[in-house]
C-alpha positions as CSV (number, residue, x, y, z in Angstrom):
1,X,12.9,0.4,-10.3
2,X,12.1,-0.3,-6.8
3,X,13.8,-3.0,-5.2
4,X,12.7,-4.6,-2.1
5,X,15.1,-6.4,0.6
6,X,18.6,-5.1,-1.3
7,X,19.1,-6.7,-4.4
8,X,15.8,-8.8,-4.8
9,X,12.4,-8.8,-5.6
10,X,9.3,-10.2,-4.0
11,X,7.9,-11.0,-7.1
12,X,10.0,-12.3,-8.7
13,X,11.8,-14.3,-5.5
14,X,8.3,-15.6,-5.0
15,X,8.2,-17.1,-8.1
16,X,11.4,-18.8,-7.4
17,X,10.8,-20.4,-4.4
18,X,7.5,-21.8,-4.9
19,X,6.0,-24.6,-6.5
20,X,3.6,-25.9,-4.3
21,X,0.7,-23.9,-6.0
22,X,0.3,-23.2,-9.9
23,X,0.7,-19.0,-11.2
24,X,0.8,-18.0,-14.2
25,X,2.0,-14.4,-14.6
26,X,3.7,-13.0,-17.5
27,X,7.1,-12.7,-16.6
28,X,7.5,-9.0,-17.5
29,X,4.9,-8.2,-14.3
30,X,7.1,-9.3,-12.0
31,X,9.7,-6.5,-12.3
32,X,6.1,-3.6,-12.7
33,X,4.5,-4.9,-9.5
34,X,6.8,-3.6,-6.6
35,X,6.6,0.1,-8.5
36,X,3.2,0.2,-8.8
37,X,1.6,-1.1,-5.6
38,X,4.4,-0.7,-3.5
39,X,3.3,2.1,-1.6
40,X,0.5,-0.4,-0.6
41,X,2.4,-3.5,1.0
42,X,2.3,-3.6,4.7
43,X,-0.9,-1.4,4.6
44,X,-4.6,-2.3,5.6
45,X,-6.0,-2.3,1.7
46,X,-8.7,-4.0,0.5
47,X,-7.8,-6.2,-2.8
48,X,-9.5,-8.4,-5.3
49,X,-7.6,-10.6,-7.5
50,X,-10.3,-12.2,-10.5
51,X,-8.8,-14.9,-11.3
52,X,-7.7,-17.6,-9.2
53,X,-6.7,-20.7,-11.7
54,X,-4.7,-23.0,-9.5
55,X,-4.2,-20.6,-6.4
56,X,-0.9,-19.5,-6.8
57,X,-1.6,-15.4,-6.5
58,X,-3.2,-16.1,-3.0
59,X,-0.3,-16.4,-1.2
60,X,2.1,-14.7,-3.3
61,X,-0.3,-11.6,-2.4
62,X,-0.9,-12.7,0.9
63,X,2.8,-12.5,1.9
64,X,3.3,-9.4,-0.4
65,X,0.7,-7.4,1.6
66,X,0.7,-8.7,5.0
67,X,-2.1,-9.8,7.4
68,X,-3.1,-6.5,7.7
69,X,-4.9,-6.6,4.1
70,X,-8.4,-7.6,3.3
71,X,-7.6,-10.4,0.6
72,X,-10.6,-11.4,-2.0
73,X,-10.3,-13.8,-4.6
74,X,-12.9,-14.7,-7.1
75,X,-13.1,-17.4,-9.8
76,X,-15.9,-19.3,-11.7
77,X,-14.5,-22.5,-10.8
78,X,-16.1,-23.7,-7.1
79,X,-12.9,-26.3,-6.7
80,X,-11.5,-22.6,-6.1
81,X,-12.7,-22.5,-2.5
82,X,-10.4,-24.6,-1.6
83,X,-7.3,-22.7,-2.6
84,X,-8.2,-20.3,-0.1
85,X,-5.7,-19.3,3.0
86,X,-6.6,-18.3,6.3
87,X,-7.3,-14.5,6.3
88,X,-8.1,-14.9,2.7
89,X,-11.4,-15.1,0.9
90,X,-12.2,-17.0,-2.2
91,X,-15.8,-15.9,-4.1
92,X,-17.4,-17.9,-6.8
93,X,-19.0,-16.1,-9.3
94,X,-18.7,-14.6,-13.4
95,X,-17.0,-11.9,-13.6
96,X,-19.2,-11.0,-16.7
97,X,-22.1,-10.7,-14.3
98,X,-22.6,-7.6,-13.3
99,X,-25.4,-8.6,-10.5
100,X,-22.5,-10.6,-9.3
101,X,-19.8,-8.4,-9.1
102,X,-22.0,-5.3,-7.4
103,X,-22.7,-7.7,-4.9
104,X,-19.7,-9.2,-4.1
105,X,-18.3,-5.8,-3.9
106,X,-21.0,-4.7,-1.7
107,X,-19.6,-6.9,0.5
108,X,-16.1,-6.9,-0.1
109,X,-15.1,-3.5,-1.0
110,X,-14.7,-0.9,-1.8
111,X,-11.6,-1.8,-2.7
112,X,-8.1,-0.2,-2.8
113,X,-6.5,-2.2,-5.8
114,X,-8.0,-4.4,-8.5
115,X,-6.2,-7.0,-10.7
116,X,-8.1,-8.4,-13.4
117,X,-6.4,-12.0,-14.5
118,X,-9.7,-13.7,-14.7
119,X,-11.4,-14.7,-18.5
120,X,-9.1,-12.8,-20.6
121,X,-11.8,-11.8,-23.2
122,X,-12.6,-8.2,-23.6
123,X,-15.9,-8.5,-23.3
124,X,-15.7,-10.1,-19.5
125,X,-12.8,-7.6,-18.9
126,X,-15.0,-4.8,-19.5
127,X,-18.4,-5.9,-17.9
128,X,-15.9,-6.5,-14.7
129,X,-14.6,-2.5,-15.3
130,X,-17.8,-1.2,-15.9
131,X,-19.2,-2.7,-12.4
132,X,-16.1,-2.8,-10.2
133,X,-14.6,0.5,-10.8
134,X,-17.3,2.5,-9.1
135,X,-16.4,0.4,-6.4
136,X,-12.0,1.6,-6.1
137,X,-11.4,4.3,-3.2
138,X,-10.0,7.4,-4.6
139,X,-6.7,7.1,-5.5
140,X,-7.1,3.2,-5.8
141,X,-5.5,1.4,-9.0
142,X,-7.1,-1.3,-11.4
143,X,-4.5,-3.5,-13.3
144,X,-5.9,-5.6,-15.9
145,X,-3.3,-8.5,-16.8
146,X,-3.9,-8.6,-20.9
């Protein structure tokens, strides 16, 4: 498994270090993230993270990726707005809207990698599928977190 900086782990060194911002992610994730998207950190990707709870993702993805990357966030909650980070950007909406998503993506994307944390019902998870992956480049990867 793919290791970055010697012996550690972004992910999981994140985790660590952190504590000024509330994540939730299960733990296993952590060691499947750097051989997965990988091949993507330090490149100019377009991501979208549903799910934004307390904020904590934003910078672990912002640091993960680099300033380079095109960072969206989205999240029901409007307090969310204010979790954002500069070059970041923080959408309120339902993910089980599909009006909503198309245009958010419409604006946001395409996009090169998806994660799907958001309302962790099946039915939300697959109204967000349905209308966001027409909207991954070729190639691109959707990870949904349940």
């Amino acid at each position: 498994m793919p290791r970055f900086g010697g012996n550690s782990n972004y992910f999981r060194d994140f985790a660590a270090r952190t504590g000024d911002r509330m994540m939730l992610k299960m733990e296993h994730y952590l060691d499947i993230y750097p051989r997965l998207v990988g091949h993507l950190r330090g490149k100019d990707i377009s991501f979208l993270e549903i799910g934004v709870y307390k904020g904590g993702s934003i910078p672990l993805w912002k640091g993960y990726f680099g300033a380079e990357a095109k960072l969206t966030f989205l999240d029901i909650d409007p307090e969310c707005l204010t979790l954002a980070l500069p070059g970041t950007v923080v959408e309120i909406g339902d993910q089980s809207d599909p009006d909503f998503l198309s245009r958010m993506a419409d604006r946001r994307g395409p996009f090169d990698l998806i994660v799907d944390d958001g309302g962790h019902h099946m039915d939300q998870q697959i109204t967000s599928f349905n209308a966001l992956w027409p909207r991954l480049t070729d190639g691109g990867l959707y990870i949904v977190e349940d």
